[in-house]
C-alpha beads as a LAMMPS data file, in Angstrom:
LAMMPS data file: protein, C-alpha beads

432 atoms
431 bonds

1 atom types
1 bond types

-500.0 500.0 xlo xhi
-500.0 500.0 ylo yhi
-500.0 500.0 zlo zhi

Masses

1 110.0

Atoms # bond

1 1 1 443.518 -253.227 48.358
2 1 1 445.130 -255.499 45.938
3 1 1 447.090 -258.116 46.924
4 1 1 450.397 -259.356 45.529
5 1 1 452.093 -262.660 46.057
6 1 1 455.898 -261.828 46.267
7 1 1 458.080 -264.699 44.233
8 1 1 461.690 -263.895 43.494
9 1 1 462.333 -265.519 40.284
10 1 1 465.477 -267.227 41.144
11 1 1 467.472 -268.947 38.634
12 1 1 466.368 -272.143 38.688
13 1 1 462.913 -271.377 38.721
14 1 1 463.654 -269.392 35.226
15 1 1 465.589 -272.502 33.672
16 1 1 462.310 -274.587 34.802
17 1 1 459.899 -272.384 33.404
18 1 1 461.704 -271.923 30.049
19 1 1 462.319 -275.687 29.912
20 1 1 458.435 -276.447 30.260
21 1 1 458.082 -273.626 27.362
22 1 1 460.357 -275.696 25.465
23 1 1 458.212 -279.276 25.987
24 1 1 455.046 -277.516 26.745
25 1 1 453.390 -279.813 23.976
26 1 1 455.244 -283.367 24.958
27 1 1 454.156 -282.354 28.434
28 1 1 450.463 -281.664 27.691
29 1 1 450.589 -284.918 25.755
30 1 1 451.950 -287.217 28.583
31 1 1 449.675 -285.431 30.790
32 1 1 446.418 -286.373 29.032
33 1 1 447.663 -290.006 28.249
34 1 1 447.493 -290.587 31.940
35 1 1 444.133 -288.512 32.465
36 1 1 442.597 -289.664 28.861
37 1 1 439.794 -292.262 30.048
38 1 1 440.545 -292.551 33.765
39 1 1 438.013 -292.132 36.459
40 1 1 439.824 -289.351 37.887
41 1 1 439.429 -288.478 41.513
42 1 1 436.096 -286.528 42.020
43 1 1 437.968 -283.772 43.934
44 1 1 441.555 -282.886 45.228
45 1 1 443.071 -280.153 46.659
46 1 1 446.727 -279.953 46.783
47 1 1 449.734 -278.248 49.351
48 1 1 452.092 -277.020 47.360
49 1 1 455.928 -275.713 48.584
50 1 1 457.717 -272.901 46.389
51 1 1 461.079 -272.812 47.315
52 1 1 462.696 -271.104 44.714
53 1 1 465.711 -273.570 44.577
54 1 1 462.657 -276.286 44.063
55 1 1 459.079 -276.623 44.091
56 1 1 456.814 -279.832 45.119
57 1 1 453.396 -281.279 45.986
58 1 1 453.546 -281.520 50.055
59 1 1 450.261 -282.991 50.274
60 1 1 447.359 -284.651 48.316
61 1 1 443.602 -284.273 50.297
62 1 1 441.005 -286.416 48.783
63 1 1 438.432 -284.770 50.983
64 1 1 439.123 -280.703 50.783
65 1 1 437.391 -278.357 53.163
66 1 1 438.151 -275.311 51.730
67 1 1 435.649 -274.773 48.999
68 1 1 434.200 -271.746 51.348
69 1 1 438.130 -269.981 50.878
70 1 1 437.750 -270.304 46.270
71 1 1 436.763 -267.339 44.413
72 1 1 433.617 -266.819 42.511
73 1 1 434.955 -267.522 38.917
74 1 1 436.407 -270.683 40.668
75 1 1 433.168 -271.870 42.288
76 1 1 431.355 -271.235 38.972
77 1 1 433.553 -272.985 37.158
78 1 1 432.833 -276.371 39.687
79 1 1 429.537 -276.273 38.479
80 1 1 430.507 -277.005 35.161
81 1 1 432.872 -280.181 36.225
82 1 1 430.798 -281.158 38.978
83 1 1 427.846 -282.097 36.014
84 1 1 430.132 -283.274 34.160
85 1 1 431.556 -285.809 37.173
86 1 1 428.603 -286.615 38.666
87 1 1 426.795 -287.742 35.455
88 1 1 429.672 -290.095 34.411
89 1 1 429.332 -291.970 37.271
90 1 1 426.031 -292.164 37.648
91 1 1 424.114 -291.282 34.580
92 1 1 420.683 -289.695 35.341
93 1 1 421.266 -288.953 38.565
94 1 1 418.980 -286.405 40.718
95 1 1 419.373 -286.622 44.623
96 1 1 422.903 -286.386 46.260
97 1 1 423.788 -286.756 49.807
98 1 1 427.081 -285.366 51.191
99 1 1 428.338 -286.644 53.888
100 1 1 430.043 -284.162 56.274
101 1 1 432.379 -284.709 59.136
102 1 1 430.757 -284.676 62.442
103 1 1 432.645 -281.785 63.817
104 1 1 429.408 -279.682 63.253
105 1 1 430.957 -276.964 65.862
106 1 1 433.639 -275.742 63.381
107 1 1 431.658 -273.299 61.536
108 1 1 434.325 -272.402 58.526
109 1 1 434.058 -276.440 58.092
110 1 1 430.097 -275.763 57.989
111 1 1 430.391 -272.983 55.672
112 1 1 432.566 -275.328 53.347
113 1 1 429.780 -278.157 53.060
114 1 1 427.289 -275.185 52.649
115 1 1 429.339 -273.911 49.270
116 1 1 429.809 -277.382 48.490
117 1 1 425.921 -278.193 48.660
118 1 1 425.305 -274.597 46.608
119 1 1 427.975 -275.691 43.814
120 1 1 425.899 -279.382 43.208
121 1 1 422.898 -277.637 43.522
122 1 1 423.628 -275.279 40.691
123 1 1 424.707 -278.050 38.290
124 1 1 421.055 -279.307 38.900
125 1 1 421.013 -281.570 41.250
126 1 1 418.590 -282.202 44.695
127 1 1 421.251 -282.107 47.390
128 1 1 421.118 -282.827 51.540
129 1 1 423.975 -282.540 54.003
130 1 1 424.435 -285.746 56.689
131 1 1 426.594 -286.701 59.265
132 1 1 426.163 -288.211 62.640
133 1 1 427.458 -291.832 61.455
134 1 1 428.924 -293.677 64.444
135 1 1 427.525 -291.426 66.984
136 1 1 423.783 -290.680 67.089
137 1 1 422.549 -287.337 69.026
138 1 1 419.385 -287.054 71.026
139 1 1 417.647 -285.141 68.222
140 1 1 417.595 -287.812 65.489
141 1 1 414.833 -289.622 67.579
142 1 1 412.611 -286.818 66.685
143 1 1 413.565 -284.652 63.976
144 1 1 415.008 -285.118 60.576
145 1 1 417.594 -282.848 60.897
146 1 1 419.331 -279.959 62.598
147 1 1 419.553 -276.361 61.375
148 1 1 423.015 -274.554 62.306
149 1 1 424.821 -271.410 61.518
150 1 1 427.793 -270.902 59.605
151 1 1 430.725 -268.916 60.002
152 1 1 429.106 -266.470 57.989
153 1 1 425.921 -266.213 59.694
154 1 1 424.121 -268.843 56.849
155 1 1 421.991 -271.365 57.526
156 1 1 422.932 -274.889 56.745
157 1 1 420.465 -277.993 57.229
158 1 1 422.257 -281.419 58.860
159 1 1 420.400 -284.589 58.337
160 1 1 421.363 -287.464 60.503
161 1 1 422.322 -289.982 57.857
162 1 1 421.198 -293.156 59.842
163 1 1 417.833 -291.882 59.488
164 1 1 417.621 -290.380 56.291
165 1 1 419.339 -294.012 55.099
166 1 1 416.971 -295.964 56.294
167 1 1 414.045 -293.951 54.792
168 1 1 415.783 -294.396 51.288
169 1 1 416.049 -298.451 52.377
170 1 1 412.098 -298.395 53.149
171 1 1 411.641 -296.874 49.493
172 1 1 410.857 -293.572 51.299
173 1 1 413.146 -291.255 50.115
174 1 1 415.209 -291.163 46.810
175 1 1 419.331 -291.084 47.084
176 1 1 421.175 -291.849 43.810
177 1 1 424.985 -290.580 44.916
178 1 1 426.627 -289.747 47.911
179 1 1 429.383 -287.515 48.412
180 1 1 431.865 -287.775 50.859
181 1 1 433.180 -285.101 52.199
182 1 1 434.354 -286.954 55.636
183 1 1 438.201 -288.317 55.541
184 1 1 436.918 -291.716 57.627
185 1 1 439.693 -291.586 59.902
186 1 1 438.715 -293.771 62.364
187 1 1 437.538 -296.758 59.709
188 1 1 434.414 -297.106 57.220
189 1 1 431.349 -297.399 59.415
190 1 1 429.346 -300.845 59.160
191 1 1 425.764 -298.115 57.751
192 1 1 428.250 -297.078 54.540
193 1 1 429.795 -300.857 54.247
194 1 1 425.965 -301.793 53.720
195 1 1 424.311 -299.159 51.286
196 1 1 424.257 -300.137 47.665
197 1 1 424.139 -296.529 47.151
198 1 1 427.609 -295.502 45.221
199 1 1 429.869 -293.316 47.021
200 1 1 432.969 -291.173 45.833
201 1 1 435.335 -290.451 46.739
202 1 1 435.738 -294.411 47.786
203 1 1 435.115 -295.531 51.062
204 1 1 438.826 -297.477 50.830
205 1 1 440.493 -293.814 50.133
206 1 1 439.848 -292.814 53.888
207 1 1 442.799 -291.976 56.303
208 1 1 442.090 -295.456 57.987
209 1 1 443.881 -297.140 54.756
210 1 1 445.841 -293.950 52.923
211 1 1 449.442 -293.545 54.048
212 1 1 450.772 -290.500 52.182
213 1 1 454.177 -292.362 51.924
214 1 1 452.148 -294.217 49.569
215 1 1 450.847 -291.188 47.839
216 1 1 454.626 -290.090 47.152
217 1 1 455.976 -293.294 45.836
218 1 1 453.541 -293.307 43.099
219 1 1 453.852 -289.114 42.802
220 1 1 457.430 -289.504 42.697
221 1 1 457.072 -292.396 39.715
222 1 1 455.403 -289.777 38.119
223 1 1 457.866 -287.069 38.876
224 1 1 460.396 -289.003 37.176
225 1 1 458.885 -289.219 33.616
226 1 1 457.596 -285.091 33.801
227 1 1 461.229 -284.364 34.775
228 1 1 462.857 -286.956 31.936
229 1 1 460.624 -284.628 29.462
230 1 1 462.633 -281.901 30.912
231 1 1 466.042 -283.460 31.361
232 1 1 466.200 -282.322 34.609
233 1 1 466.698 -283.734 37.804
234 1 1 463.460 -285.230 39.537
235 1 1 464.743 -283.950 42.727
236 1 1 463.580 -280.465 41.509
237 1 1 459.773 -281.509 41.696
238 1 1 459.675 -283.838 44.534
239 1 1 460.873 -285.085 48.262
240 1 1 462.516 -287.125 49.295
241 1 1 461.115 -289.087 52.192
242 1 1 461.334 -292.140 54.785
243 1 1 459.074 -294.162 56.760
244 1 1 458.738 -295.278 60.213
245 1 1 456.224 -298.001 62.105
246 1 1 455.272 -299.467 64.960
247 1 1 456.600 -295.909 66.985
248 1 1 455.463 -294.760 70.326
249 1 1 456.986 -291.348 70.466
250 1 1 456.567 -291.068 74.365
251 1 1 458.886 -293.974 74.558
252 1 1 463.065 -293.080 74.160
253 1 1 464.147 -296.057 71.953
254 1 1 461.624 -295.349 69.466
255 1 1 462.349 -291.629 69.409
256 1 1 465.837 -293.339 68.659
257 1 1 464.721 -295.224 66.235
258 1 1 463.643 -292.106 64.159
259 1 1 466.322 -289.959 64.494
260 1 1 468.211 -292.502 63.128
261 1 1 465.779 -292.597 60.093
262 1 1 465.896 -288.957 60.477
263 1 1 469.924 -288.952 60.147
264 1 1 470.133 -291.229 56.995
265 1 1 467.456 -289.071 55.318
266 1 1 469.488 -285.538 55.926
267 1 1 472.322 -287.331 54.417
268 1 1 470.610 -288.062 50.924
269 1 1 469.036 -284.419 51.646
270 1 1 472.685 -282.667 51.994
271 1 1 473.857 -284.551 48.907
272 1 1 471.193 -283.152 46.361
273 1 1 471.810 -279.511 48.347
274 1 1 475.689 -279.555 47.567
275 1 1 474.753 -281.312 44.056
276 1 1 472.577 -278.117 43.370
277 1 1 474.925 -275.705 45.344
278 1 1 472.065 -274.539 47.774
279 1 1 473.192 -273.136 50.320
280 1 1 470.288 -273.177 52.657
281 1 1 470.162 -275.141 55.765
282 1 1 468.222 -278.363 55.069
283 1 1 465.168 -279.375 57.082
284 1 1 462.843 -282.367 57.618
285 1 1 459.213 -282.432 58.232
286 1 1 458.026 -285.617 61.019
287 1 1 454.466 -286.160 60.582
288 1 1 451.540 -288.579 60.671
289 1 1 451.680 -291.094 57.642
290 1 1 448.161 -290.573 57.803
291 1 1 445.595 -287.820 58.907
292 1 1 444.608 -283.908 58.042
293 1 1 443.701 -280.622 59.256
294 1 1 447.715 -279.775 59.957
295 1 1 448.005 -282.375 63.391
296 1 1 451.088 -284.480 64.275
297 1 1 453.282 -281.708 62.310
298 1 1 456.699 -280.868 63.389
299 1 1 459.772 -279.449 61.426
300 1 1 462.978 -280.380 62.826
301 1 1 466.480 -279.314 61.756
302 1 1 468.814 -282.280 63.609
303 1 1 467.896 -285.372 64.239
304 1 1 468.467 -284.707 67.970
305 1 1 465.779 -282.830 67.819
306 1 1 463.889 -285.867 67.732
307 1 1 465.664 -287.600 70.993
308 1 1 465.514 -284.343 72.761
309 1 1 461.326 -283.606 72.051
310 1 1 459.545 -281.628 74.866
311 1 1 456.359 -283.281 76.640
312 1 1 454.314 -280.021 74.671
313 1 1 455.764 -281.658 71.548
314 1 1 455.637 -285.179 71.918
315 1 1 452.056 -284.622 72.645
316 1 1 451.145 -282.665 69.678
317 1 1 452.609 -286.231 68.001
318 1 1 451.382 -288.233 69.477
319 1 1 447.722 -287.683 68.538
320 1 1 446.108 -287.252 65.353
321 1 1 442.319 -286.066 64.109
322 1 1 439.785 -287.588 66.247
323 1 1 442.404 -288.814 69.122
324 1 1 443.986 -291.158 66.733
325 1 1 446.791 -292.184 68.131
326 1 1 449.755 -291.837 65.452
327 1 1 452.082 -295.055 65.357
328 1 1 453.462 -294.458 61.583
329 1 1 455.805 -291.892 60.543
330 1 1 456.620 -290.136 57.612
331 1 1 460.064 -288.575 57.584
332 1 1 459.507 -285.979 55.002
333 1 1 462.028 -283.574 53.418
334 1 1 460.814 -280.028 54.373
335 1 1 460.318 -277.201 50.949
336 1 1 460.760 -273.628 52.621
337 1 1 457.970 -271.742 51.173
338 1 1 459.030 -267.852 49.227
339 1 1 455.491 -266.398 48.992
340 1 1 454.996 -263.580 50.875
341 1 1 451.639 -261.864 50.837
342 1 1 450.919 -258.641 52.922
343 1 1 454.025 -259.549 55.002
344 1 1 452.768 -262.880 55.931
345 1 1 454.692 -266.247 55.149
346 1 1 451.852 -268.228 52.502
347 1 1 451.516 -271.483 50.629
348 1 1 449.566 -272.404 47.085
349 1 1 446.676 -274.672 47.761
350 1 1 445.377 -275.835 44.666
351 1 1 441.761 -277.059 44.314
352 1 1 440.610 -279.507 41.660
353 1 1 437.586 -281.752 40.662
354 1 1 438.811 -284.692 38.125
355 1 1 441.844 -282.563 37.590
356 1 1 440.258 -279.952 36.634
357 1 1 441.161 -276.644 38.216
358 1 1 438.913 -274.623 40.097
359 1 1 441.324 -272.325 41.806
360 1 1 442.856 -272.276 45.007
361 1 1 443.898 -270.162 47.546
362 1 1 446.954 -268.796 49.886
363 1 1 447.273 -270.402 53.200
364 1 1 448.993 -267.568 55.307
365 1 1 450.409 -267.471 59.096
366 1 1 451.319 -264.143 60.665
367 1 1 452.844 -265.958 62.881
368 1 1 454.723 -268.747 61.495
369 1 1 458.079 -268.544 59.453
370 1 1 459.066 -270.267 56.002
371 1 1 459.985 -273.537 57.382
372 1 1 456.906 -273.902 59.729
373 1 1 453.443 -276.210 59.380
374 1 1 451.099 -273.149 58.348
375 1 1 448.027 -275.707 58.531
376 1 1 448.076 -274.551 62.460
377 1 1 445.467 -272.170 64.392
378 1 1 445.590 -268.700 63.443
379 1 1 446.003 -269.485 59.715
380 1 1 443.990 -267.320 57.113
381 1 1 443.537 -267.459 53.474
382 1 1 443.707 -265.603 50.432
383 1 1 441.449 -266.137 47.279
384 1 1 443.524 -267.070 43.996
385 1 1 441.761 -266.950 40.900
386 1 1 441.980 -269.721 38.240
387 1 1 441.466 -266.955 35.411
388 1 1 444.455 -265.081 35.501
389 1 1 444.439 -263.322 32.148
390 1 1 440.420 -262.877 32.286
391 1 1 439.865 -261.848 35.588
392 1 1 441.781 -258.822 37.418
393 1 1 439.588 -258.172 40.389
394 1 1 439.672 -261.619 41.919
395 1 1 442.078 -263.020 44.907
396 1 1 445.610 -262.468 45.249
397 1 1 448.011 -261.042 41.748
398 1 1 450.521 -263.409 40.702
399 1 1 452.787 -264.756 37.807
400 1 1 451.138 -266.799 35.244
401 1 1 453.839 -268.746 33.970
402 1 1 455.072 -270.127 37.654
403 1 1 451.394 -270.516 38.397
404 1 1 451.497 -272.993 35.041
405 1 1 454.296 -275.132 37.341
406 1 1 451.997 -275.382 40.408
407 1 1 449.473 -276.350 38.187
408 1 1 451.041 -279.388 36.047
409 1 1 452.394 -280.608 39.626
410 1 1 448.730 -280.437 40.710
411 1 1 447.728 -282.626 37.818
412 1 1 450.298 -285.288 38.666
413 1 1 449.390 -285.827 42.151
414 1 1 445.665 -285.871 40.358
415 1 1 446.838 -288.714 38.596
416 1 1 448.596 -290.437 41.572
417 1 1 445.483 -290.383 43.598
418 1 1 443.600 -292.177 41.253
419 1 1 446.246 -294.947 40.966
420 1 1 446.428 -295.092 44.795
421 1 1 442.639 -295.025 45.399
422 1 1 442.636 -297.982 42.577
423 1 1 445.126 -299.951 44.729
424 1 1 443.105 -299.188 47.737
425 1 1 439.942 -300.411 46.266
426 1 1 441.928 -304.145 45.492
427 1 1 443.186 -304.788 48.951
428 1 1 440.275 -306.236 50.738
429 1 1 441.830 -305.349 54.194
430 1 1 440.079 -302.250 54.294
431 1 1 437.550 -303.196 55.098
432 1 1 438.480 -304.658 58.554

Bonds

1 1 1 2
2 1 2 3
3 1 3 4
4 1 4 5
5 1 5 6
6 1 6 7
7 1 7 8
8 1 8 9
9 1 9 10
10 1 10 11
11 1 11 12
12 1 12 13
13 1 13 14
14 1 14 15
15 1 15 16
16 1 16 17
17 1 17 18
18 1 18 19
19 1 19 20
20 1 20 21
21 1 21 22
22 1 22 23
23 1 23 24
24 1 24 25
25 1 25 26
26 1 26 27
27 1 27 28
28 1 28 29
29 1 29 30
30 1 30 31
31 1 31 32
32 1 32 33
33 1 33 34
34 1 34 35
35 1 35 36
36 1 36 37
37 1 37 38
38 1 38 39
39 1 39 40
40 1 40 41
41 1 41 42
42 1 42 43
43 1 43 44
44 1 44 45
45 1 45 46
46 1 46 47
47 1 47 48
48 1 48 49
49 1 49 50
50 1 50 51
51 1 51 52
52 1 52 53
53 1 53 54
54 1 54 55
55 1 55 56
56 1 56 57
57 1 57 58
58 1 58 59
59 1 59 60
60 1 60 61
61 1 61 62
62 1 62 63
63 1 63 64
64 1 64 65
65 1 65 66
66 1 66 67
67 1 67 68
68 1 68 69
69 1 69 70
70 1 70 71
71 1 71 72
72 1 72 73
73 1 73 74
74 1 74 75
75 1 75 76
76 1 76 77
77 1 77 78
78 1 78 79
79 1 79 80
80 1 80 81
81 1 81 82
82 1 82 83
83 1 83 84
84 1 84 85
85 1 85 86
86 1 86 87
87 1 87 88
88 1 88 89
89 1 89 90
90 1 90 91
91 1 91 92
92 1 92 93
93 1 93 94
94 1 94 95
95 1 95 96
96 1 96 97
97 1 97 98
98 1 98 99
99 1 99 100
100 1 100 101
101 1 101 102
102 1 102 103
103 1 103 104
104 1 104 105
105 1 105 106
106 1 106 107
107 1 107 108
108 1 108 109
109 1 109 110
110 1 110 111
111 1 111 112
112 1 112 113
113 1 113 114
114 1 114 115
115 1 115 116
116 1 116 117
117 1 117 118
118 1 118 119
119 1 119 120
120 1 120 121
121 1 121 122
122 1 122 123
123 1 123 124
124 1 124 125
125 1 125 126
126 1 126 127
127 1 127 128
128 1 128 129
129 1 129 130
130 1 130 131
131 1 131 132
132 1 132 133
133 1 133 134
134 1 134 135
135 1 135 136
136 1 136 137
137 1 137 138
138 1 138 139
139 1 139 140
140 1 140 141
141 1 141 142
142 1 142 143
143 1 143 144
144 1 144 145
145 1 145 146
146 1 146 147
147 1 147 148
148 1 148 149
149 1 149 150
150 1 150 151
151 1 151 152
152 1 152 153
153 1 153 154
154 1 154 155
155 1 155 156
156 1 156 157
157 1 157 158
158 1 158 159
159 1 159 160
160 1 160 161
161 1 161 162
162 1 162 163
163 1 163 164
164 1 164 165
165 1 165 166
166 1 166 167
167 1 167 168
168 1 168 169
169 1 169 170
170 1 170 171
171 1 171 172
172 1 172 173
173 1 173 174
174 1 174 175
175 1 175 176
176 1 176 177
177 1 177 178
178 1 178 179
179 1 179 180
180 1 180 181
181 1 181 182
182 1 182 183
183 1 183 184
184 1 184 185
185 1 185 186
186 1 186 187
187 1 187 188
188 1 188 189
189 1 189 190
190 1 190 191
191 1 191 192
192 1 192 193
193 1 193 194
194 1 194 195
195 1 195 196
196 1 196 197
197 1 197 198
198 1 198 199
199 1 199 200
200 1 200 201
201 1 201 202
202 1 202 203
203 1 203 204
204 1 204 205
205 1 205 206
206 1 206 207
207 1 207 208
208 1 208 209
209 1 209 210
210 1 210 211
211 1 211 212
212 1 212 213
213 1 213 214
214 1 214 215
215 1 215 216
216 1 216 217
217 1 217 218
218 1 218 219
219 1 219 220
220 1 220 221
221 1 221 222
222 1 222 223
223 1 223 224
224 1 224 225
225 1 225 226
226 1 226 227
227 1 227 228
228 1 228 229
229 1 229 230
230 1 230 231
231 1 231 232
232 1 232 233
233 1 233 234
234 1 234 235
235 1 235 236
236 1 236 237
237 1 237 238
238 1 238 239
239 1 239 240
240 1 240 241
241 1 241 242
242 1 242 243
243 1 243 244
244 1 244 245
245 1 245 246
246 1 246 247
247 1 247 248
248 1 248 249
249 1 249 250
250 1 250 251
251 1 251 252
252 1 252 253
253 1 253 254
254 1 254 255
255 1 255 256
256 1 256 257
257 1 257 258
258 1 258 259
259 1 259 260
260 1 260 261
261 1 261 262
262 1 262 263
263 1 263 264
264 1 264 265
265 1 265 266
266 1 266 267
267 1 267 268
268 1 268 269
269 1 269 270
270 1 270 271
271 1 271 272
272 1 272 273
273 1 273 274
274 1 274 275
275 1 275 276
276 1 276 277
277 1 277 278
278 1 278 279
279 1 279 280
280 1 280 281
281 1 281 282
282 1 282 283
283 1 283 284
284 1 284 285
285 1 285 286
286 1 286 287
287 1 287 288
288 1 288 289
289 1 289 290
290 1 290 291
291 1 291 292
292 1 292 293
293 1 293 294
294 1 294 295
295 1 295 296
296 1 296 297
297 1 297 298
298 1 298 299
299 1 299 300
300 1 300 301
301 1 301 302
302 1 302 303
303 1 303 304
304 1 304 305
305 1 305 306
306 1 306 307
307 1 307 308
308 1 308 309
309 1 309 310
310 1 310 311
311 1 311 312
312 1 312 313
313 1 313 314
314 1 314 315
315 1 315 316
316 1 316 317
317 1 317 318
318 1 318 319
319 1 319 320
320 1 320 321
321 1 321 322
322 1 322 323
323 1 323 324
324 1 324 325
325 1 325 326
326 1 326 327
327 1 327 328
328 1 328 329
329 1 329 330
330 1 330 331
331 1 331 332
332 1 332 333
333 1 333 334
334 1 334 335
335 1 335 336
336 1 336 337
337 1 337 338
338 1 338 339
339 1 339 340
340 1 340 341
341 1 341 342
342 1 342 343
343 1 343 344
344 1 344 345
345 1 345 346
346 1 346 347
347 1 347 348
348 1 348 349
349 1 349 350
350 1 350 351
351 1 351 352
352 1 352 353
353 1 353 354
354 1 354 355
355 1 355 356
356 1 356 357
357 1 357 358
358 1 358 359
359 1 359 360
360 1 360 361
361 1 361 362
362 1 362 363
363 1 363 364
364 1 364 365
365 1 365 366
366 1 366 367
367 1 367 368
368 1 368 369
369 1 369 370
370 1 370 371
371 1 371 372
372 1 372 373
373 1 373 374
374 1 374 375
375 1 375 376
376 1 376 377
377 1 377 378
378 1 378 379
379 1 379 380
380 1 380 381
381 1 381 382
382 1 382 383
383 1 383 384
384 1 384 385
385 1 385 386
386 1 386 387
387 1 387 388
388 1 388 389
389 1 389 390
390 1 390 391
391 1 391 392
392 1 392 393
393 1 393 394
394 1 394 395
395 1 395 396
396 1 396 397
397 1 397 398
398 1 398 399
399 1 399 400
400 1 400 401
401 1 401 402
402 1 402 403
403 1 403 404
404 1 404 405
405 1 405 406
406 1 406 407
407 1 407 408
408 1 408 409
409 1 409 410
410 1 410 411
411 1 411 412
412 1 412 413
413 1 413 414
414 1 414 415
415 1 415 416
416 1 416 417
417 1 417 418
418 1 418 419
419 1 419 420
420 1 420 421
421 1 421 422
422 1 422 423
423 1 423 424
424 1 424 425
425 1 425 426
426 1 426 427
427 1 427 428
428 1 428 429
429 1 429 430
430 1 430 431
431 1 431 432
């Protein structure tokens, strides 16, 4: 049964389309003059937050895990790019290790290193899966690797990388690139500080240095010069956003401390809603400054919200990915989402390697309304195609030209990743 992604064209999303149709060649210009000759992050995916009234990049991943949810015209279009990226950093290279996350019980996060290992294989390349960095299971002693099952019954071969590194350092074994596919939350370990092997994305990208409040200062930079090409209001493509440290959310002067933050931000927020006449009821998102996979998410609509936080909720942030306890806040200004598809409340997720796109797909919640995190258990997805006029039978139906705005926004927040992960890479902090 075909699906359809419902979008009511609303008038401002008709004045922004037919304003890009206007500067559609300045914009492809400025575009490439920041992509033209840049090393371009190796892959990206993208959360992105229709609201009708205004549309924006929530997230940048440097480390997607979704390749198992892209369509096949998408996946055989990463082929392609993959080649193309993997030869430009390391000309004449053969043998590629990713390295996975070590949460080899997730099975859809097994199935996405298994599409990702078919993709570089296709381009032509000799490709192994490893994980296991920090901690070491009883197997490695005597095997090479372990075979599991994926989510789709496949079989997918894990090396443990300590092992299969140190063949490659005895002149054993051949490894010209590795891939990481592991955000590094809880720091670089000392076995990747060591390898002269080159890795990418960089080591210094990982969710032990990134703050996303980082991310969005140089995004919204951006923002500003796509929306002067416009003459329109950056506000329109962006959020605005604050920043907390040093919080323990368990204790009640801190929680004070944000809802403070929290206050001053729904301030600016109510200004731009009156400036715009919107009359929807404005919203902020609290989250980690740092971390994936959805955790330490909550929408709040009053800052007493904040003061007033059940133990259930201070709980959910106070922890991040791996038990990471969150001390950093990012006050975020929360884009309702208007896709609906098969009566469920859905966000565009955009996939890309060196800004390229390879498709994306429809994060949906059954369960979850258009304010709410839908990176949260029970989510499901729904294939978009990145052939829209070629290709009717794949992924979810929707409009081209508002699929061209999600696209350009994509490409920016491309572009600010590879400015962040070059700042990154200069501050020599990282590596402590």
């Amino acid at each position: 049964m075909e699906q359809t992604s419902i979008i009511p064209m609303t008038k401002t999303m008709i004045e922004i389309l037919e304003r890009i149709k206007q500067n559609q060649e300045a914009i492809i210009s400025w575009l490439e003059s920041h992509e033209r000759s840049k090393e371009l992050p190796l892959y990206t995916s993208l959360d992105i937050r229709d609201a009708g009234f205004k549309v924006s990049v929530v997230d940048t991943n440097l480390f997607p895990a979704g390749f198992n949810n892209l369509c096949e015209h998408g996946l055989a279009d990463s082929v392609k790019f993959i080649k193309e990226a993997v030869l430009k950093r390391v000309p004449g290279c053969q043998n590629i290790l990713i390295v996975a996350e070590e949460h080899t019980r997730n099975t859809w996060y097994l199935e996405n290193i298994r599409i990702l290992q078919q993709i570089i294989e296709q381009a032509g390349f000799r490709v192994r899966i490893a994980t296991f960095l920090s901690i070491q299971p009883d197997f490695c002693d005597s095997a090479k690797y372990v075979e599991l099952e994926t989510a789709t019954q496949q079989s997918v071969k894990v090396f443990c990388f300590k092992r299969i590194l140190s063949e490659f350092e005895a002149g054993r074994d051949d490894i010209d690139l590795i891939i990481l596919n592991n955000d590094l939350t809880t720091g670089i370990p000392e076995i990747l500080k060591k390898t002269n092997v080159p890795i990418y994305p960089s080591i210094q990208a990982g969710w032990h240095a990134r703050h996303k409040s980082h991310h969005f200062c140089i995004v919204n930079d951006l923002i500003k010069e796509f929306a002067k090409i416009l003459n329109m209001d950056p506000w329109l493509f962006s959020c605005l956003f604050s920043v907390q440290d040093q919080v323990n959310i368990n204790v009640d002067t801190d929680r004070q401390k944000l809802a403070d933050l929290a206050n001053d931000l729904f301030k600016r927020i109510a200004i731009k809603y009156k400036e715009h006449a919107i009359k929807e009821k404005p919203y902020i998102v609290v989250k980690s400054d740092s971390g994936t996979y959805g955790m330490g998410v909550l929408p709040v609509e009053d800052p007493a919200e904040i003061l007033n936080l059940n133990r259930k909720e201070r709980n959910k942030l106070y922890k991040g990915k791996s038990s990471q306890v969150i001390e950093r806040y990012l006050l975020q200004e929360g884009v309702l989402t208007i896709h609906n598809i098969d009566h469920e409340v859905s966000e565009v997720v955009i996939y890309q390697i060196e800004n390229n796109l390879i498709g994306g797909f429809y994060r949906s919640h059954s369960g979850k309304g258009e304010r709410d995190n839908l990176n949260s258990q029970g989510m499901n997805f729904k294939k978009m195609c990145p052939h829209l006029k070629k290709y009717g039978d794949c992924g979810v139906h929707h409009d081209v030209s508002i699929f061209d705005v999600y696209r350009i926004l994509a490409r920016i927040g491309g572009i600010a990743a590879h400015r962040e992960i070059t700042q990154l890479e200069g501050t020599k902090e990282n590596f402590k």
